[in-house]
TIKENU-353835 format. One line per field, with one value per residue: residue number from 1; residue in one letter; x, y, z of N, C-alpha, C in turn. Coordinates in pm, whole numbers, plus 32768, in hexadecimal, padded with zeros to 4 digits. Last residue first. Layout:
<zases>
num = NUM|...
residu = a|...
n_x = X|...
n_y = Y|...
n_z = Z|...
ca_x = X|...
ca_y = Y|...
ca_z = Z|...
c_x = X|...
c_y = Y|...
c_z = Z|...
</zases>
This chain:
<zases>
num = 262|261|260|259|258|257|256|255|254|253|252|251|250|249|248|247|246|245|244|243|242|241|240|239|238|237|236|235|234|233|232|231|230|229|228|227|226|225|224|223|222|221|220|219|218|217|216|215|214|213|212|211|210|209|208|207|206|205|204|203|202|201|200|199|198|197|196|195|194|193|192|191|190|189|188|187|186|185|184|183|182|181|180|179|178|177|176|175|174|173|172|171|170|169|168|167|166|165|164|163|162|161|160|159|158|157|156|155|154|153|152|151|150|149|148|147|146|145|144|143|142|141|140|139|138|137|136|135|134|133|132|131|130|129|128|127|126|125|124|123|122|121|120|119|118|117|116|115|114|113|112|111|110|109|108|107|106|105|104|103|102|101|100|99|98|97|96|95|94|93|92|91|90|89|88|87|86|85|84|83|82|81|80|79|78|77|76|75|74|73|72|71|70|69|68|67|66|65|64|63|62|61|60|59|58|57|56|55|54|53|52|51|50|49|48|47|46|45|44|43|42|41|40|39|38|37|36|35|34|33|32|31|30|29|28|27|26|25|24|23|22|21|20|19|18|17|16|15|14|13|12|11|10|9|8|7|6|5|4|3|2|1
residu = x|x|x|x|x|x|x|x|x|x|x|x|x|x|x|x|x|x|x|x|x|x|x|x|x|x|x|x|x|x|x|x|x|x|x|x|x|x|x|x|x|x|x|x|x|x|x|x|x|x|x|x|x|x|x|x|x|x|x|x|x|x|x|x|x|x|x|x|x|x|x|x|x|x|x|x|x|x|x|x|x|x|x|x|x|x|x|x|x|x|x|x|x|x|x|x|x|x|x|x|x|x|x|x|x|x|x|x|x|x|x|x|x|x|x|x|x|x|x|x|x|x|x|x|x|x|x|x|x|x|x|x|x|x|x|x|x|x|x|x|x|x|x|x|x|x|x|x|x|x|x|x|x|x|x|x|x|x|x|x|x|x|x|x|x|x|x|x|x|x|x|x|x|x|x|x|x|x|x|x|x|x|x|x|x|x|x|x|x|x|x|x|x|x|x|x|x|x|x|x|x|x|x|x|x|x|x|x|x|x|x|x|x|x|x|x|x|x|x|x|x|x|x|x|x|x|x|x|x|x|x|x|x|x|x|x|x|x|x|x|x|x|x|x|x|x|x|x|x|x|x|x|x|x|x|x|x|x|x|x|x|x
n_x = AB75|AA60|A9D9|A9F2|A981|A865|A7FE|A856|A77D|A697|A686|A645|A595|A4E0|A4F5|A47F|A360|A334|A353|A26E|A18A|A206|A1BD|A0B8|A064|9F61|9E70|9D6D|9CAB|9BCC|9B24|9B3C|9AD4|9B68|9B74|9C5D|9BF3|9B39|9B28|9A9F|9B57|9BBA|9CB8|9D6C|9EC6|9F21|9F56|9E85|9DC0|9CD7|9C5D|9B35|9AE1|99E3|9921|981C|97FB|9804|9767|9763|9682|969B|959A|94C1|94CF|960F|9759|988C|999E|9A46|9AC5|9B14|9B63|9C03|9D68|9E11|9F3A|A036|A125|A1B9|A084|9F8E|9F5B|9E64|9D83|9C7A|9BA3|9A6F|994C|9873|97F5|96DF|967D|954D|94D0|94B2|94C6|95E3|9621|971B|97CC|98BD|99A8|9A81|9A9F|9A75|9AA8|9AF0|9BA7|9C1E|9D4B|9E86|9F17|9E49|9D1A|9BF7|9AA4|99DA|9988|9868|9785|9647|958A|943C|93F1|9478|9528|95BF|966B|9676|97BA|98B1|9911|9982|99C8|9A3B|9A8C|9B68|9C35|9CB1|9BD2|9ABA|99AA|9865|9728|95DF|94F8|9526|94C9|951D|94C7|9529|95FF|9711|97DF|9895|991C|99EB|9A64|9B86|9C19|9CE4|9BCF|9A45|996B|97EE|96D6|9575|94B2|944C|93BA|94AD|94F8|94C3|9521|966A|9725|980B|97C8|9883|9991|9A9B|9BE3|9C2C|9BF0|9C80|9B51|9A1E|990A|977D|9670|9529|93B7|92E0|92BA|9376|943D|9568|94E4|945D|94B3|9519|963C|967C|96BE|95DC|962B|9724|977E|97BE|96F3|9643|96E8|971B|9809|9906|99F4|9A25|9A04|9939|9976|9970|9905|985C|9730|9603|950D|93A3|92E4|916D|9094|9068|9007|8F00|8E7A|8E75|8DAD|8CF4|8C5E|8BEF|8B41|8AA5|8A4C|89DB|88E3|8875|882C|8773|86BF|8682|85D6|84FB|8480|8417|8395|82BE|8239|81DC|8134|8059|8010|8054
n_y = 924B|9232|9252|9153|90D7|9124|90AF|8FCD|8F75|8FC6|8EEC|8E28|8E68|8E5B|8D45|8CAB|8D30|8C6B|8B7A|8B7D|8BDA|8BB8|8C7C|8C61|8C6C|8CE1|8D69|8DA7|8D8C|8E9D|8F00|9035|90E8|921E|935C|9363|927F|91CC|909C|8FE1|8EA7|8DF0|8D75|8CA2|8C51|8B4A|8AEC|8A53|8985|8961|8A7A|8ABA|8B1A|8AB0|8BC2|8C10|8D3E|8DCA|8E53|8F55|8FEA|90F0|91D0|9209|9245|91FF|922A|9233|9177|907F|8F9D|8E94|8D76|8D17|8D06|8D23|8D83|8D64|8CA4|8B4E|8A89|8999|889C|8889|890E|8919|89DE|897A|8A32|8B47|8C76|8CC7|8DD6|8EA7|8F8E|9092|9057|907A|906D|9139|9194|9163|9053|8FE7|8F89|8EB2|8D7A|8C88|8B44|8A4C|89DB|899A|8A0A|8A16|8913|88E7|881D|8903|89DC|8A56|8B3D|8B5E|8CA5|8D37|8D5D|8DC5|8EC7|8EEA|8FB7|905A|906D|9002|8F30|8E2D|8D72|8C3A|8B4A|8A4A|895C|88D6|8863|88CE|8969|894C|8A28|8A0C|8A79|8B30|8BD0|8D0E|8DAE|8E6C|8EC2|8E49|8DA9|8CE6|8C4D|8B30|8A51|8978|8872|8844|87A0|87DC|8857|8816|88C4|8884|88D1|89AC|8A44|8AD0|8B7E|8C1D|8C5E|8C0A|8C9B|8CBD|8B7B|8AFF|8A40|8976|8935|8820|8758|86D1|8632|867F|8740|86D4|8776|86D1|877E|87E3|88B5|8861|8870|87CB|876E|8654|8561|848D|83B8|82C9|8293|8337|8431|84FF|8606|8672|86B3|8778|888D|896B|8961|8916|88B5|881F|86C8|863A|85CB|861F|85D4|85F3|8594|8595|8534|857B|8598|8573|8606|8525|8460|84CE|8534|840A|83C9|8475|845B|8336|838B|8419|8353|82C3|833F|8371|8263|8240|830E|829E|81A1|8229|8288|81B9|8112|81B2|81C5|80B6|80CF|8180|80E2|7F88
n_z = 930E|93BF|927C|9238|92F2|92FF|9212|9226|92D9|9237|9166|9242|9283|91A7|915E|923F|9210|90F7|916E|923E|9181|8FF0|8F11|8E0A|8C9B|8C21|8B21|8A4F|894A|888A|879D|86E3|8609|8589|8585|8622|86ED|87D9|8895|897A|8A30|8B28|8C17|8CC0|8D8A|8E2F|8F1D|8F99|8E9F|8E69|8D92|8CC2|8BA7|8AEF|8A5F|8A92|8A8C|89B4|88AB|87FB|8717|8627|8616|84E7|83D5|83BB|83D5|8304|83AF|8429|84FD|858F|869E|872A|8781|88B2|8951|8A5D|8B02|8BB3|8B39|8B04|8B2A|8BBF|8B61|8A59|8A5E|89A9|8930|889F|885F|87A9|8708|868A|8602|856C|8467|83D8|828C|822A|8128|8117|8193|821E|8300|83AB|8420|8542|8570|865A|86BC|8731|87F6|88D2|887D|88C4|888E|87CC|8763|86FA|86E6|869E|861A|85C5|8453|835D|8353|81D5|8105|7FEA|7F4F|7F8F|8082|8142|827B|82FC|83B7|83B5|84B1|854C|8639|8594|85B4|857A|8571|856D|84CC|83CD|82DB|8234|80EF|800B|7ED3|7E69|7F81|8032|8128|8136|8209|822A|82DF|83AB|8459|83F3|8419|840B|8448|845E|8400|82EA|81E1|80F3|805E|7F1F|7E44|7DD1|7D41|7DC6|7EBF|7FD3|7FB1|806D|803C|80F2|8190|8280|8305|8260|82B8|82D4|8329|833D|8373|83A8|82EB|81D1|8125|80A9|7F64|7EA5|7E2C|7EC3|7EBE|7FE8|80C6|8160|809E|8009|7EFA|7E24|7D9B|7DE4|7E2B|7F02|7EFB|7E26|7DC5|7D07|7D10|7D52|7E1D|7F31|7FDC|8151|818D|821F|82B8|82FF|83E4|835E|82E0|8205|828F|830B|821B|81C5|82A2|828F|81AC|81B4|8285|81F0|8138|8212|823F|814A|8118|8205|81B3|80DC|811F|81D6|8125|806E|8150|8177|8079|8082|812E|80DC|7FD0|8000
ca_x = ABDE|AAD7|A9C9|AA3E|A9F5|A8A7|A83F|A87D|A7F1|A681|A690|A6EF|A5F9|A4CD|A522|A510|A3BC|A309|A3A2|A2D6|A1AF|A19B|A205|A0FA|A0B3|9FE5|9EDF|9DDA|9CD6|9C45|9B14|9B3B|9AA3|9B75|9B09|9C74|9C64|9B4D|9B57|9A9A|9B40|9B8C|9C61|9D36|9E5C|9F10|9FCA|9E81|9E68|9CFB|9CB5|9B77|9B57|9A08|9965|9805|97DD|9898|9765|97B8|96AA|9698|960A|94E7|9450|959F|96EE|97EB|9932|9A42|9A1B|9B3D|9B29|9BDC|9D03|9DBB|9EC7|A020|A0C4|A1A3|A109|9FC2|9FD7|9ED7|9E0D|9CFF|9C1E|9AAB|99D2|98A0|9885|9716|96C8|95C3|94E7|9495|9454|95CC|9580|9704|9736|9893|990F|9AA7|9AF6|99EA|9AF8|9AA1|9BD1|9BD6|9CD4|9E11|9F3E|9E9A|9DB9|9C64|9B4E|9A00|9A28|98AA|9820|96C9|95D5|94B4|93E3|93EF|953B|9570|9671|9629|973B|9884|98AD|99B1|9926|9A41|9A0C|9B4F|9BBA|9CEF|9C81|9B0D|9A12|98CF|97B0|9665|9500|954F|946B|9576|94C2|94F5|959B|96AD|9778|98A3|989D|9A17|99E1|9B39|9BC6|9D20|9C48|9AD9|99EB|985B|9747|95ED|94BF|9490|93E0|945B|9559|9493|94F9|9605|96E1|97B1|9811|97E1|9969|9A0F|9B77|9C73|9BBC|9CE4|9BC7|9A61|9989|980D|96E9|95A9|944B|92E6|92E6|9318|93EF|9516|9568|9476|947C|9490|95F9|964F|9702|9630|95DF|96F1|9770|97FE|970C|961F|96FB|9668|97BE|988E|9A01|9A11|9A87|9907|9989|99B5|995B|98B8|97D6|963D|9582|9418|932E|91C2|90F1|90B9|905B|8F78|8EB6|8E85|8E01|8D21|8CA7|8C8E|8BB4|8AD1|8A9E|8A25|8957|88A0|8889|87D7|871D|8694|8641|8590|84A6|8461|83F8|832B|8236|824C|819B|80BC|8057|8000
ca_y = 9243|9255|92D4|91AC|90C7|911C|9155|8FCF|8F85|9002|8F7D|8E46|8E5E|8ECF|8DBD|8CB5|8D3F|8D38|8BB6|8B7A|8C17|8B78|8C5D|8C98|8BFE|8CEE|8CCB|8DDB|8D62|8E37|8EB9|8F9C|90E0|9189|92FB|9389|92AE|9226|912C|8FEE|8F4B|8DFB|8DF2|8CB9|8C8E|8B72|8B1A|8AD3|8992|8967|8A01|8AA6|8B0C|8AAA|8B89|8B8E|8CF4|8D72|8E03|8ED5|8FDB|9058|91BF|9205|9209|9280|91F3|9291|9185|9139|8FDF|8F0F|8DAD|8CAF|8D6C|8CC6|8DAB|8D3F|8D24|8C10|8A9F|89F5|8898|8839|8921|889F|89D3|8980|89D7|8AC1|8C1B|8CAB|8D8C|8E65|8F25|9098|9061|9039|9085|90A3|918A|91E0|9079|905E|8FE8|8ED1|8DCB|8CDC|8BF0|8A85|8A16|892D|89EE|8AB2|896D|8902|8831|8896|89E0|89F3|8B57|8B50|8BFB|8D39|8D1D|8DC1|8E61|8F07|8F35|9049|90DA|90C6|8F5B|8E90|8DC9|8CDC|8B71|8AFA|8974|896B|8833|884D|8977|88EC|89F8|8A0A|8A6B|8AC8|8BCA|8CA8|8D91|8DF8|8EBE|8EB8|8DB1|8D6B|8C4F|8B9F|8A78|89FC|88AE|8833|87C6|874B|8863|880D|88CE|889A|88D9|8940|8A20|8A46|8B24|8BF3|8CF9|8C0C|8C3A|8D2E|8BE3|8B2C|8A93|8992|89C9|8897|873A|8712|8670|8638|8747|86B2|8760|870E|8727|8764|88BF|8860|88AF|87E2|8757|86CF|85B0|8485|8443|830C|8270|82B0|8426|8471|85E3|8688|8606|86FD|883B|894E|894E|8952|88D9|8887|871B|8693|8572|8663|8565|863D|8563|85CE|8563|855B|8593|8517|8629|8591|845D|84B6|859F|849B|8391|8481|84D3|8364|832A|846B|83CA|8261|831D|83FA|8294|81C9|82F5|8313|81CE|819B|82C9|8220|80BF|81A7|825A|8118|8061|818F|816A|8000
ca_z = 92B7|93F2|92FA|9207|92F7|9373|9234|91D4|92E0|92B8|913A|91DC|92F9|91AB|9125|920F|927A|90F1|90FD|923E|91DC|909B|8F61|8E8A|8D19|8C5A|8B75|8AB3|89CF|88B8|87FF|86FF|8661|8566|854F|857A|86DA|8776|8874|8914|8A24|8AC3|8BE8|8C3F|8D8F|8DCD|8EED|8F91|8EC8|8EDD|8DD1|8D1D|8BD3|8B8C|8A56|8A58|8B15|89C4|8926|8806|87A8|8643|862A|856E|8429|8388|841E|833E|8359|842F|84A8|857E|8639|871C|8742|8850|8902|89B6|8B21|8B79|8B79|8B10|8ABE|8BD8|8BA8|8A95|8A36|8A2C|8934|8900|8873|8821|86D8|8723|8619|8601|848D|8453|82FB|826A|814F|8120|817D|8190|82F3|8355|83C8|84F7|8557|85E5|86D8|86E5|8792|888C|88D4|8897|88CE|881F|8760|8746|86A3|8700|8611|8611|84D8|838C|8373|8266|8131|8050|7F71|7F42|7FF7|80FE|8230|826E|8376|83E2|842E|852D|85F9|85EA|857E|85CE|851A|859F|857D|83EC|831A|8289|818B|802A|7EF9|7E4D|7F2E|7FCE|8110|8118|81CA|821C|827C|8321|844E|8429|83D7|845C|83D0|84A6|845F|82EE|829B|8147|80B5|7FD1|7E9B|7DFB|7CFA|7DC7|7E62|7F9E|7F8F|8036|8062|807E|80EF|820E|82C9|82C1|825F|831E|82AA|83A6|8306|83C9|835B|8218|8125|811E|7F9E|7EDE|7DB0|7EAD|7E7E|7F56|805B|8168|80F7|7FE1|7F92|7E7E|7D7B|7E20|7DA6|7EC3|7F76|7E40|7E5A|7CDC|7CD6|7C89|7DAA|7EBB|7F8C|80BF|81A6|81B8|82CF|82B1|83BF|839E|834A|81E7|8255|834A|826E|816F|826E|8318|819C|8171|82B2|8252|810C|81B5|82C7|819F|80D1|81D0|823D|80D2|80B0|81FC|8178|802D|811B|81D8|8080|8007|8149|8155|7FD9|8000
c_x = ABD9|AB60|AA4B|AA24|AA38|A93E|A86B|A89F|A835|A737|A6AB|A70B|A683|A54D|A52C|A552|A44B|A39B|A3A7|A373|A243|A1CC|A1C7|A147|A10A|A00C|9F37|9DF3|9D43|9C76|9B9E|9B4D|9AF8|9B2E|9AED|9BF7|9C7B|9BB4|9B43|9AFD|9B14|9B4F|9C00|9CD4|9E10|9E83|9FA5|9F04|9E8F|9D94|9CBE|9BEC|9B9E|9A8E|99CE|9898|9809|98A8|97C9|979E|970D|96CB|9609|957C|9454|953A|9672|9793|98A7|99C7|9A53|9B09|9B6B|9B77|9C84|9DA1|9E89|9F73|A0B3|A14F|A136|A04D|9FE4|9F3A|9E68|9D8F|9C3C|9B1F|99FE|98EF|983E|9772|96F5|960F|9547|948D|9440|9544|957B|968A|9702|9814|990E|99E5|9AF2|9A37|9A7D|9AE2|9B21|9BCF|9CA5|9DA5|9EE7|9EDE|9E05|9CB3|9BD3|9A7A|9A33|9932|9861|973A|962F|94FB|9486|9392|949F|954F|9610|962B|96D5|9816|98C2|9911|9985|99DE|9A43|9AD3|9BB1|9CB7|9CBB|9BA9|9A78|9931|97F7|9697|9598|9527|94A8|94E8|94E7|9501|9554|9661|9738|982A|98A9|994D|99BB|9AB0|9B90|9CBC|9C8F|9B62|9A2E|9901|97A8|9642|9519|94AA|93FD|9454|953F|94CD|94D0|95AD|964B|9729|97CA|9812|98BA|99BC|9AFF|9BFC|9BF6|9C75|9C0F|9AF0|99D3|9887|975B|9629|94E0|939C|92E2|931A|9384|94D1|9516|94E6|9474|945D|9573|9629|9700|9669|95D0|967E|970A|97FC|97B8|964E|96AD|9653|974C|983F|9999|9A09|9A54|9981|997F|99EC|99B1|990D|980D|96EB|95FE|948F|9393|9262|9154|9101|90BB|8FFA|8F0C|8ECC|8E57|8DB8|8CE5|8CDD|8C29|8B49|8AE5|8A84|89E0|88FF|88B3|883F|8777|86FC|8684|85FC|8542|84C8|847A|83A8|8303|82A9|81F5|8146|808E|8058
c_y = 92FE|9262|92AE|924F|9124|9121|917E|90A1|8FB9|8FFE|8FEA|8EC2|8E43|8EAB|8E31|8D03|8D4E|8D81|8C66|8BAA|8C07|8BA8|8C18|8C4F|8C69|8CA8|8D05|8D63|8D54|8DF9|8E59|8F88|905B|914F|9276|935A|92E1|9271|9132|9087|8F5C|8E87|8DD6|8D23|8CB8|8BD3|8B67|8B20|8A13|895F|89DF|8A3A|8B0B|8AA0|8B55|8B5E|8C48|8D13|8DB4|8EC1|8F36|903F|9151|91E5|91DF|9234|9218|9214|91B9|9118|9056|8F26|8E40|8CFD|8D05|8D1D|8D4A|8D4F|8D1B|8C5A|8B31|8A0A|8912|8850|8902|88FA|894C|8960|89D6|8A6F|8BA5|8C1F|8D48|8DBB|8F0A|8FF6|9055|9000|9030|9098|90E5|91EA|911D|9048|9033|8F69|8E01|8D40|8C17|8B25|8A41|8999|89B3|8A85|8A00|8936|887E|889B|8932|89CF|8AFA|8B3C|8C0A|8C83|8D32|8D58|8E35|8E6E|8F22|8FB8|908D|90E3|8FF2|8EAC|8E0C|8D00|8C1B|8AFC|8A12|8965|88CC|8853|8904|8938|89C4|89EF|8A64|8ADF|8B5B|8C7E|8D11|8DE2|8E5B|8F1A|8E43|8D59|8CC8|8BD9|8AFD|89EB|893A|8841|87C4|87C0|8826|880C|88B3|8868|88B9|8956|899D|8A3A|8ACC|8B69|8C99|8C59|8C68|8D0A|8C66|8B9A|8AE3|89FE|895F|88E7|87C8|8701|8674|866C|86EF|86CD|8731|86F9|8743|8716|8868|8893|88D1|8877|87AB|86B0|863E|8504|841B|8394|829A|826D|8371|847C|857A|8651|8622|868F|8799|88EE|88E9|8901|88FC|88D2|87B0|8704|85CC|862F|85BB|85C5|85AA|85C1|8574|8574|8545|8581|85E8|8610|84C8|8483|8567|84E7|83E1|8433|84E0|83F0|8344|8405|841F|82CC|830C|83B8|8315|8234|82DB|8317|8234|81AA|8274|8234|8145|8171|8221|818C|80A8|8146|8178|807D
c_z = 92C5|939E|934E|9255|9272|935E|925C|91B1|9293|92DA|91E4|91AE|9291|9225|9130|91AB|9280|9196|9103|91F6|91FB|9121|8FDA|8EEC|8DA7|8CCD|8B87|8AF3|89FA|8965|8817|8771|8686|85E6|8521|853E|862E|8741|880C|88F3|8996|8ABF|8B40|8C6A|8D14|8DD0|8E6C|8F81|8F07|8F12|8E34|8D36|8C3E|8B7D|8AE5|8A42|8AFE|8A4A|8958|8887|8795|86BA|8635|8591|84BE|83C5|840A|8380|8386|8390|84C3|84E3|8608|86BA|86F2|8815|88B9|898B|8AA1|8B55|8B53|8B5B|8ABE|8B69|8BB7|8ACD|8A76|8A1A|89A1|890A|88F3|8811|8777|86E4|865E|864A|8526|847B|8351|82E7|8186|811C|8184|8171|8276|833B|8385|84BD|8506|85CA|8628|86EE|872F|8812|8886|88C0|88AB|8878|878D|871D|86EF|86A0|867C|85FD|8551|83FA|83B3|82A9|81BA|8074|7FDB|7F22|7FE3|80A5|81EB|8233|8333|837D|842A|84A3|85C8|85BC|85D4|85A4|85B6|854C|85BA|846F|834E|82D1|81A5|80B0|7F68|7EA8|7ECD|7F7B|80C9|80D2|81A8|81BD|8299|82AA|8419|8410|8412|840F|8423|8434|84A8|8385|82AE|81B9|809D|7FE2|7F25|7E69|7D48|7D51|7E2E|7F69|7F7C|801C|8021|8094|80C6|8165|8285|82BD|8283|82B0|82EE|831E|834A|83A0|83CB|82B7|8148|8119|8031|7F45|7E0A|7E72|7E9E|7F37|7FEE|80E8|80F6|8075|7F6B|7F10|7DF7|7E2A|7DFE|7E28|7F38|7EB5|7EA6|7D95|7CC2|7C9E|7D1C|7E5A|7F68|8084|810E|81CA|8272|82D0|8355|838E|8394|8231|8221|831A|82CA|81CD|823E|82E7|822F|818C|8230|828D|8140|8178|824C|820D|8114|816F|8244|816B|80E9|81B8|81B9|80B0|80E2|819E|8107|801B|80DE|8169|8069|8000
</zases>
């Protein structure tokens, strides 16, 4: 009968509305899944945004990181990597990690930075260069991981003439390794000169731990300005230990003593 028709339709319809709403759940969780993206630099050209440049478990899959689900790993000694003046957008991309003995040299036209984090590891360096509008369109951390005065990563944003801070925050995190400090001596763990237009760019440096417990050694971290170069550096100096400090100052103490009675 018509009622029995009329329910059966309705059943249909259900049946297929659950059934469409289950692929497009499907769908959408596939495509927020993280990816993780591994530099080959198989298409030989150095390009960031070249897809055949980079494998995702083993393989090309035709993009390169551009999600904000996607993690780029440089591994090391790959030589410069380049986002070129080619291309006008990055990719959010959520985290950009530089293995040690690589650069990620970021020069563009045109175009906004949309990363959560960069790793710098070992003595990797990240390089903002452009001549005309480079911006930054989210605040990012800036992770050094472990490092020492001799081994460290470097920020470099020194030749931009149009660089849209947008009143964004850049926050330091790492943690020096002491134990190989010695004598007195400067990190430079970044350094940006360049117009700031849409605001000023804040550096957060609460994130970096350079405590010791050697209290022979003493660290500072500091930002300065100087000639309109901004950078962020960390101060070290190996101090005399009480004792030592004592026996020097009763030598220097004699030592006047006896040429006064001369």
């Amino acid at each position: 009968d018509w009622e029995s028709v009329t329910c059966a339709f309705l059943k249909y319809l259900i049946h297929m509305k659950l059934s469409t709403f289950c692929i497009l759940c499907c769908l959408s969780t596939s495509l927020s899944q993280a990816a993780t993206y591994i530099w080959s630099g198989a298409a030989g050209n150095g390009i960031y945004g070249d897809a055949n440049n980079w494998t995702v478990n083993g393989t090309q899959n035709g993009y390169y990181p551009q999600s904000n689900s996607d993690n780029a790993i440089i591994g090391k000694n790959a030589g410069t990597v380049t986002w070129s003046t080619s291309q006008s957008y990055f990719g959010a991309t959520r985290q950009v990690i530089i293995e040690s003995g690589s650069t990620l040299l970021c020069t563009t036209t045109v175009g906004d930075l949309n990363v959560d984090s960069f790793t710098l590891e070992g003595n990797s360096q990240l390089i903002f260069e452009s001549s005309n509008a480079l911006g930054l369109g989210r605040n990012f951390t800036l992770n050094f991981g472990t490092f020492t005065a001799e081994e460290h990563g470097t920020l470099t944003a020194t030749d931009i003439s149009g660089f849209w801070t947008n009143g964004k925050t850049v926050v330091f995190a790492g943690i020096l390794d002491t134990s190989s400090l010695s004598g007195s001596g400067t990190i430079e763990l970044a350094s940006i000169k360049s117009a700031q237009l849409g605001g000023n760019l804040y550096l957060d440096l609460f994130g970096l731990d350079i405590s010791t417990s050697d209290p022979k050694i003493q660290t500072s971290v500091a930002q300065v300005t100087e000639n309109g170069v901004t950078k962020v550096l960390i101060n070290y100096e190996t101090v005399p230990e009480p004792a030592t400090a004592t026996l020097s100052l009763l030598g220097l103490g004699g030592l006047l003593l006896r040429r006064k009675r001369q």
